[in-house]
N, C-alpha and C positions, 0 to 999 in steps of 0.2 A: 504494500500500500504506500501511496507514494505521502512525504512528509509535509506540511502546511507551507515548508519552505520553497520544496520543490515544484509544489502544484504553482507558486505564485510566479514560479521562472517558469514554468510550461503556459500558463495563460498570458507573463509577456511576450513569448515567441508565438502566441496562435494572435497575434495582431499582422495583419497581412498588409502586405507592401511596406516591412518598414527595413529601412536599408540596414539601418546597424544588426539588423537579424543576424546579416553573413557576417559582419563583423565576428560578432558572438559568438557563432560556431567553428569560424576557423580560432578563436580563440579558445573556443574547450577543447578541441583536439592540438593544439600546440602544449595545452596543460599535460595533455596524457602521452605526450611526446617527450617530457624532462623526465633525467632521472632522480630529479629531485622532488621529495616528497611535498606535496602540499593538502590541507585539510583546512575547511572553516570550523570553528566552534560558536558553541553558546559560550554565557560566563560558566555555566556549570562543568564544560568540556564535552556538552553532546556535541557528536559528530555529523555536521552537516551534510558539508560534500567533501569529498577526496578525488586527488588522480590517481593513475594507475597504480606510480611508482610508492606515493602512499599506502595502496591498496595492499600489493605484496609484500611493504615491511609489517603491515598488521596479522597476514596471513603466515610471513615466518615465523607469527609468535614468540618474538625473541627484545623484547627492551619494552616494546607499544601493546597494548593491549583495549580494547572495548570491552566495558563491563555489559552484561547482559543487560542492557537499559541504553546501549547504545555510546556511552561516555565515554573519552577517550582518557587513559592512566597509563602511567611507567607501571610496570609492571614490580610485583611486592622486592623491593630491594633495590629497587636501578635509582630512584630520584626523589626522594621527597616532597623536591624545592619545584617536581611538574605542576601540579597542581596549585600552587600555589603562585607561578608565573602565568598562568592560566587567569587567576582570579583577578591578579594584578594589573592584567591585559584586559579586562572586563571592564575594571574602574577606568580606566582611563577613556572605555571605548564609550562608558555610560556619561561621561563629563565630556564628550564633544572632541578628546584629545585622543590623538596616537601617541601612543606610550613607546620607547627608545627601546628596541627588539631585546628580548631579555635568552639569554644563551646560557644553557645547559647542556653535558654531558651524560646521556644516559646508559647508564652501563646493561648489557646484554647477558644473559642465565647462560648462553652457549659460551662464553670466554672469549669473543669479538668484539673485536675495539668497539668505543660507544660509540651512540648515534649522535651527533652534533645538533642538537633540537633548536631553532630560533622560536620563540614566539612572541608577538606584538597583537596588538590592536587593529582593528581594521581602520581605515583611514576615511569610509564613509560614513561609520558608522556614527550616529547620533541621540541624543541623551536621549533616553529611555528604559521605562521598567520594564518592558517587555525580555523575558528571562532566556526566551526561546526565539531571539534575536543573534543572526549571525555580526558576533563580536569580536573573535581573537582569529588570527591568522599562525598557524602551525607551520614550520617550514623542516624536513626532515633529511640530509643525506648521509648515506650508507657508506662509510668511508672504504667497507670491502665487497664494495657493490661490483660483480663483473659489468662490464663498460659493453665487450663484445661491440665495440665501433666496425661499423662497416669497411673491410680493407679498402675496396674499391674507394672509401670514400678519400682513406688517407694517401692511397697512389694517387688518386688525382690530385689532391692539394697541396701536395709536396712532393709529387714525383718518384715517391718509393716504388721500390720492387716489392715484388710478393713477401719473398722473404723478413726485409725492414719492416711491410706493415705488420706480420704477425709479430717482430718482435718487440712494435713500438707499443701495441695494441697487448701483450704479457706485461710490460713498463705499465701501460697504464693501471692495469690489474691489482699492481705493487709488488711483482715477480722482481727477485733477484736477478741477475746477469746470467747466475750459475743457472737457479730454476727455469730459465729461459731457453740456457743452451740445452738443457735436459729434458724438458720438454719439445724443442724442435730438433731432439738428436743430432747437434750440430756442437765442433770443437770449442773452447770457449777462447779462442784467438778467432775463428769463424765471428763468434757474436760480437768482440768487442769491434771487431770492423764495421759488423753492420750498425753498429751503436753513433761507431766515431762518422759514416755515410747521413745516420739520422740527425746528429749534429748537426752536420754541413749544410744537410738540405733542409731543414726545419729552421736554423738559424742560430742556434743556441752553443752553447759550453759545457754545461753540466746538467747533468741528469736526472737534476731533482728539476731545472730550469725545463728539460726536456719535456721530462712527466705532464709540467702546470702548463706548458703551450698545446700542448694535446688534450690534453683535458679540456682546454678555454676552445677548441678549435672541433672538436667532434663529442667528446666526451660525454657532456653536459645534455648532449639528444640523443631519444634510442631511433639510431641510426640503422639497428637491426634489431630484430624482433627473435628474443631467445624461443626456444622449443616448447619451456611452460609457457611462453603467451600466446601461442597456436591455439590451446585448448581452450575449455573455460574459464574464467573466473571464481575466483570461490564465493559463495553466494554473502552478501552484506545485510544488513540490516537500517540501512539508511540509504539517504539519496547520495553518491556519488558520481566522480566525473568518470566511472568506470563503460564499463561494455553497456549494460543495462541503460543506466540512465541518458548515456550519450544517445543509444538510438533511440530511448524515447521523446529525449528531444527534438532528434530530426524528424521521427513521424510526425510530433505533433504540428511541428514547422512546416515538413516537406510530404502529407501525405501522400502517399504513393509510392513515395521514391524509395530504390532498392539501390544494393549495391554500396553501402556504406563503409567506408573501410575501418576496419577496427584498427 
C-alpha cells in the first residue's frame, strides 16, 4: 500500500502537460544510478524513500537496519549518536533551518570498515508539527562497496588497455598491487608497469592520487549493473526510489508505456 507521502508524489506526476515531469524522472533514475546511498526520513527516522544503493546496504543487514515499523536504526552496537543526529536534523528542519550535515561512523557486526553516515536537514523543509513530514536527509557510502566500473568505460577515457582497466578497476576495489597481480595471474613486475602506464595516462603520481581520480571519474555511477541487480529486489516496506516505486511512477505519468529500464 502505497504511503501518504508517496501517493502525494504520484498525484503530482498524474498532472499532464507539465514539463518539469521529465525533469523529475530522469532525476529518480540518476538517484538509482549513484553508488551512494541516499534515504528521506521523518524526525522519528521513518523511512520514506531510498535509492537503490540505499536499498542493498539495508538488505546486507550489516551496520543499517529498519525496525518492523519501518524506522531506520544503526543496528544494536554500531552508533548511539544515529538517532540522535537524526533528531537533531529534525529541529533544525522544524525551525525553517538546515542544520550543518552531522557525520558518523557506523560500525558493521560483519568486521567491515564502517559506513561513513552524513545526515542533515532537508533544505525545503518548513516549520511544522506534522511528524510524518519528510525532514532529514541520510547520505550513506560503503567504503568496501565493489565499484565493478565498466572497462569499456575506463578504455575510452583514458585510453587503457584491457589489461590496465581490470587492474585500475581491482585499485579501485582497495586490492593491493600483490592481490591484483594474483588475481589477474600476472608477475608482479607485469602489474607495477601497468600501474606506472595508468599513471601516465590518467595523469597522476601516486596511487592513492590514482584510486580518488577514478573514483571522481566512473566510480561514483553504476556504470554496470552487478549479477544481484539482474534479479529482484528484496521486497520493502515503504515507498522507495527502488524497482517498484520507480515504475509506478512512470505508469502513473506515462500510462501505457513499457519498456522501462531498471
Amino acid at each position: 500500500m502505497e504511503t501518504d507521502y508517496s501517493r502525494e508524489i504520484t498525484e503530482l506526476l498524474a498532472k499532464e502537460n507539465e514539463r518539469p515531469l521529465h525533469l523529475l524522472m530522469a532525476g529518480l533514475e540518476a538517484l538509482n544510478l549513484l553508488n551512494i546511498g541516499l534515504a528521506v526520513t521523518t524526525a522519528s527516522g521513518l523511512l520514506l524513500m531510498s535509492n537503490r544503493s540505499f536499498d542493498q546496504m539495508l538488505a546486507a543487514n550489516d551496520g543499517l537496519k529498519l525496525s518492523s515499523g519501518g524506522v531506520l536504526q544503526a543496528q544494536e552496537g554500531s552508533s548511539p549518536l544515529f538517532s540522535e543526529l537524526l533528531q537533531r536534523a529534525h529541529i533544525h528542519a522544524a525551525a525553517g533551518k538546515v542544520s550543518q550535515p552531522g557525520v558518523i561512523a557506523v560500525t558493521r557486526p560483519s568486521g567491515k570498515r564502517p559506513l561513513p553516515v552524513y545526515i542533515r536537514s532537508t533544505k525545503s523543509a518548513v516549520a511544522s508539527d506534522d511528524s510524518a513530514a519528510p525532514s532529514v536527509l541520510v547520505f550513506v557510502m560503503d567504503p568496501e562497496l565493489s565499484v565493478e566500473a565498466a572497462e569499456t568505460d575506463l578504455r575510452q577515457l583514458y585510453g587503457l588497455t584491457q589489461t590496465e582497466a581490470r587492474v585500475a578497476n581491482l585499485l579501485m576495489e582497495g586490492k593491493t598491487l600483490d592481490e591484483s597481480c594474483q588475481q589477474l595471474a600476472i608477475r608482479r613486475s607485469t602489474g607495477r608497469t601497468h600501474i606506472q602506464h595508468l599513471f601516465e595516462k590518467v595523469g597522476v603520481k601516486r596511487q592513492s592520487e590514482l584510486v580518488s581520480v577514478l573514483w571522481k571519474s566512473v566510480g561514483l555511477v553504476r556504470t554496470k549493473r552487478s549479477n544481484k541487480e539482474e534479479g529482484k529486489s528484496p521486497p520493502t516496506k515503504r515507498a522507495g526510489l527502488n524497482d517498484v516505486l520507480f515504475r509506478m511512477l512512470v505508469n502513473r505519468a506515462f500510462p501505457g508505456v513499457d519498456g522501462i529500464e531498471k
